[in-house]
N, C-alpha and C positions, 0 to 999 in steps of 0.2 A: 107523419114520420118521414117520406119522401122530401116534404117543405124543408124539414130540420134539416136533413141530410145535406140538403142544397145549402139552407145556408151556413150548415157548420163547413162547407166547401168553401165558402165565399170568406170566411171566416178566418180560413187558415192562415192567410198572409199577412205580413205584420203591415204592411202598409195600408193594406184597405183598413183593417180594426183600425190604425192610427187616425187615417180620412174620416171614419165613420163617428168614431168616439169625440173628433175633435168637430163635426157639423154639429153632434147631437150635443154637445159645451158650448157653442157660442152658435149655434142658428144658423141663419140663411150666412156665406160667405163666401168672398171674390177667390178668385183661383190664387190669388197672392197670398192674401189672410191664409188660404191653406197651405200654400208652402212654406209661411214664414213658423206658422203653429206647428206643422209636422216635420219642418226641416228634410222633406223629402225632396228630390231633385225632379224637376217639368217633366222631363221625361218621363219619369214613374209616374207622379201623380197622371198624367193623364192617361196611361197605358189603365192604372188602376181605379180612374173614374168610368171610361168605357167597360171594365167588365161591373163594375157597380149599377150598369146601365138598369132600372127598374128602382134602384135602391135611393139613388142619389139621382137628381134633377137640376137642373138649370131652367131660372124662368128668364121673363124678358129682360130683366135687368141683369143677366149675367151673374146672375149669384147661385152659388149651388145651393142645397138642401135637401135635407131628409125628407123621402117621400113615407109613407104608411107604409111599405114594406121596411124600407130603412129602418123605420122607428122599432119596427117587431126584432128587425136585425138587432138595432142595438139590446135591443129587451133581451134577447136570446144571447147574446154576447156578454151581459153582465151575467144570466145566470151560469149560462156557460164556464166564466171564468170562476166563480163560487165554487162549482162542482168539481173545478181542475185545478183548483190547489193544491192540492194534495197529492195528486197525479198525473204523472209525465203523461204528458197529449201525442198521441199519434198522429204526426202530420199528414195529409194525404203529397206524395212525392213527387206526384208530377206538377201539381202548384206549388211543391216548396222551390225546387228544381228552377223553374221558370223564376219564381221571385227572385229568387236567390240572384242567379244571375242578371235580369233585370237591374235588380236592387244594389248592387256590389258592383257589377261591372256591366253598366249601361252602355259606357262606350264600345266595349268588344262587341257583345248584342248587337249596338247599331251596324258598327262594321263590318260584323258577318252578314246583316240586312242586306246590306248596301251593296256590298260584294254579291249576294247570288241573286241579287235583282228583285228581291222580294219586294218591296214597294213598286218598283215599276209594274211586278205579275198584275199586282193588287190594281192600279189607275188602270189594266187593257182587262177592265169587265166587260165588255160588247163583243159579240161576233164581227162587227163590222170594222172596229179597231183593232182587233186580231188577224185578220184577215191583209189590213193595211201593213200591218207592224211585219208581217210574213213575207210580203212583197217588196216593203222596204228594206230588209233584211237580204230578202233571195237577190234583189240587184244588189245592195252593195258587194255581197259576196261575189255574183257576176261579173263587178265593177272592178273589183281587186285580184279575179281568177286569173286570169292571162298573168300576172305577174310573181305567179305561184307555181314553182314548178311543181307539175302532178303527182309526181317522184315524191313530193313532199304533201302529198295531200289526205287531210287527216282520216279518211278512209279507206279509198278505193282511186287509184291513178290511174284514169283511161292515157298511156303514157302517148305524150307527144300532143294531147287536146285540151287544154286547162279549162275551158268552159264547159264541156262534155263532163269530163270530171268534176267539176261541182256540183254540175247538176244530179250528175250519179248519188257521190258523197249524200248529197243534200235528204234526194231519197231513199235511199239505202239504210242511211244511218237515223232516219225518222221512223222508218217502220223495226228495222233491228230496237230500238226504245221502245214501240206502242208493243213489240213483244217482251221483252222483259217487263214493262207496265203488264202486262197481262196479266204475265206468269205469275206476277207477284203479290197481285192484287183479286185476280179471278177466283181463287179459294177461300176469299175471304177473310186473306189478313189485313186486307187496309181497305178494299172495296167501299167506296162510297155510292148511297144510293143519289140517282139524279131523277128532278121529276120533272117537268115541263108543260108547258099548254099548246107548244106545236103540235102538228098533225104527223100521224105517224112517220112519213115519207120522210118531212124536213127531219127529224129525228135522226132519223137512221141515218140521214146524208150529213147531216153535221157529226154525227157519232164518226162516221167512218171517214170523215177530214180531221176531225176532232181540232175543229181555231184554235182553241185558248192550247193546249200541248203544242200544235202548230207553231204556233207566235212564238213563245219560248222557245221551243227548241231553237227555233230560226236566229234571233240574236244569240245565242250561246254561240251556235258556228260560226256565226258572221265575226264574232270575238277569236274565235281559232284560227278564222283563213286570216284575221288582220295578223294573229300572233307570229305567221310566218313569212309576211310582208318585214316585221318586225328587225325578224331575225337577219336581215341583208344590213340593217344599222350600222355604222362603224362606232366603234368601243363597246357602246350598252346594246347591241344589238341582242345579243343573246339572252342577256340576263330582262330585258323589256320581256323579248319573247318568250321566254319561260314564264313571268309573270301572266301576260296575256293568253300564253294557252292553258294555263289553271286556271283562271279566272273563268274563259270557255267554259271549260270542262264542269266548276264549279254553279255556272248559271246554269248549264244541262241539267245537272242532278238536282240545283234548286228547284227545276221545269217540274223535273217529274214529281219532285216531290210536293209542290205548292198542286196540281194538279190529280193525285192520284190519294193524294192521303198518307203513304210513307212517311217514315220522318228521316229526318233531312241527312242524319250521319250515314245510315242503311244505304239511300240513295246516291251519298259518292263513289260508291263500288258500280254503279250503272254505268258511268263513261267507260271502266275499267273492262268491264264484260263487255260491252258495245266491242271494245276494241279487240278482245278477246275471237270475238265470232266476226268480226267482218276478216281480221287478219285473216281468217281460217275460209274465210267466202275470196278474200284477194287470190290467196293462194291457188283456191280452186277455179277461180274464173279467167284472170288473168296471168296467171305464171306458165311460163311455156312445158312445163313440169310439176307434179304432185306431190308430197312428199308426206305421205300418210300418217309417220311420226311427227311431224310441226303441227298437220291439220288437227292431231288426236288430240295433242299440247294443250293447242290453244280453245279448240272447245270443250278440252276438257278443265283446262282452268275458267275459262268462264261460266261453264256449268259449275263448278265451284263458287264460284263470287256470285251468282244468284243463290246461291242454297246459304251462304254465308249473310247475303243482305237482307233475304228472307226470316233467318232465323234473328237476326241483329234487330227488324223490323219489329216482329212479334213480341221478341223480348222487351224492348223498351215498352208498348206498349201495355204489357203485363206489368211493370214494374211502376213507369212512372204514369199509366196513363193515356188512352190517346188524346191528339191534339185538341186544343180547343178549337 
């Protein structure tokens, strides 16, 4: 019953049944023969050969094929379809959802990819290229402080030191994130387990640098301090730097969300609340005065937009699913 379940899952998308239906009609075939038979576009096809991964195979000559799972897939597929003539099928919605999209509108897909850096998260799998990508990031940010006035810095302006201020910024605003990851994730609405074969110690000290959040967060800011570089332009100054500090902001919320399990719309309200409670930490640390109603404001809107991205988070996953 679990197996069926599985593979009425696999099932549901019309392009895999097309992939599947059209190996098990003509056999072993080149990735070409399958585009030209399914009219499906590169892109799909192989986004929907990788999750067929078990079903469908590639031998040494580059030909796909139906493995013995496949084959019971398609068995299951034909009776399936016998049984559902008659009766509207209930799609499962978080793989309709993904198809659909996929399917219809490949290039937006890409482009939101590309935009929050999701293939880049994807290529820095090692700690040791995390770790590089962090350093490369914190200098260039370094590299471009001095020409940033603090007054304009996207945190916290130690005014009158722009290096000081980065570095601030840089910290401040990494741990203000690893707390709304927390908050959002330690109750067990998106909490991923991790397992490992380090020894306790390295564990705990990679947990509590956490690289891979690291890395990401690090080029997200490194994209805001350039966005305000930007903004000295003459003509397109402003409207570059408005694009580059979305852009920022948006590889941020990719970060946390590529790293913590969240899904991705929930997570653009996290720069929002970042911004939210550091306001309210500027106020308090560096303003020559306090002003109880701004401090209240601001943490208290951003205590709202965690309970809003919390609830946003939960919901989709009841709805459509969590992530694959």
């Amino acid at each position: 019953m679990e197996d069926r379940k599985a593979y009425l899952r696999v099932l549901r998308s019309p392009a895999r049944k097309a992939i599947l239906v059209y190996l098990a009609e003509n056999g072993p075939s080149r990735f070409m023969d399958i585009k030209r038979g399914t009219g499906l576009s590169t892109g799909v096809i192989y986004h929907h050969l990788r999750s067929l991964e078990g079903f469908v195979a590639q031998d040494d000559n580059k030909m796909y094929r139906l493995t013995e799972g496949g084959m019971r897939l398609v068995s299951l597929l034909s009776s399936n379809t016998r049984q559902s003539q008659n009766q509207e099928e209930t799609p499962d919605a978080g793989e309709t959802v993904n198809d659909l999209l996929l399917e219809f509108y490949p290039t937006l897909v890409r482009a939101v990819s590309y935009l929050s850096l999701t293939q880049l998260f994807r290529k820095l799998n090692t700690t040791s290229t995390q770790i590089a990508t962090t350093i490369a990031s914190l200098e260039f940010v370094l590299l471009i402080a001095p020409h940033v006035s603090p007054i304009y810095s996207p945190i916290i302006g130690v005014y009158g030191y722009s290096v000081p201020s980065a570095l601030i910024t840089f910290i401040v605003t990494y741990i203000i994130i690893r707390v709304l990851r927390w908050l959002l994730t330690s109750s067990g609405v998106s909490a991923q387990d991790s397992s490992g074969s380090e020894p306790p110690i390295t564990q705990k000290l990679i947990h509590l640098v956490e690289p891979e959040l690291l890395s990401f967060f690090s080029i997200g800011l490194a994209i805001t301090y350039l966005s305000f570089i930007a903004n000295g332009l003459p003509l397109v100054g402003e409207v570059v730097s408005i694009i580059l500090f979305m852009w920022g902001y948006i590889s941020i919320a990719s970060a946390v969300s590529y790293t913590s399990g969240l899904e991705f719309i929930p997570s653009l309200l996290l720069p929002f609340t970042m911004n939210m409670f550091s306001s309210a930490l500027d106020q308090a640390l560096l303003e020559g005065y306090i002003q109880p109603m701004g401090i209240g404001f601001d943490i208290g809107m951003g205590a709202l937009g965690l309970l809003v991205a919390a609830w946003a988070d939960r919901s989709m996953k009841m709805v459509f699913g969590r992530r694959p």
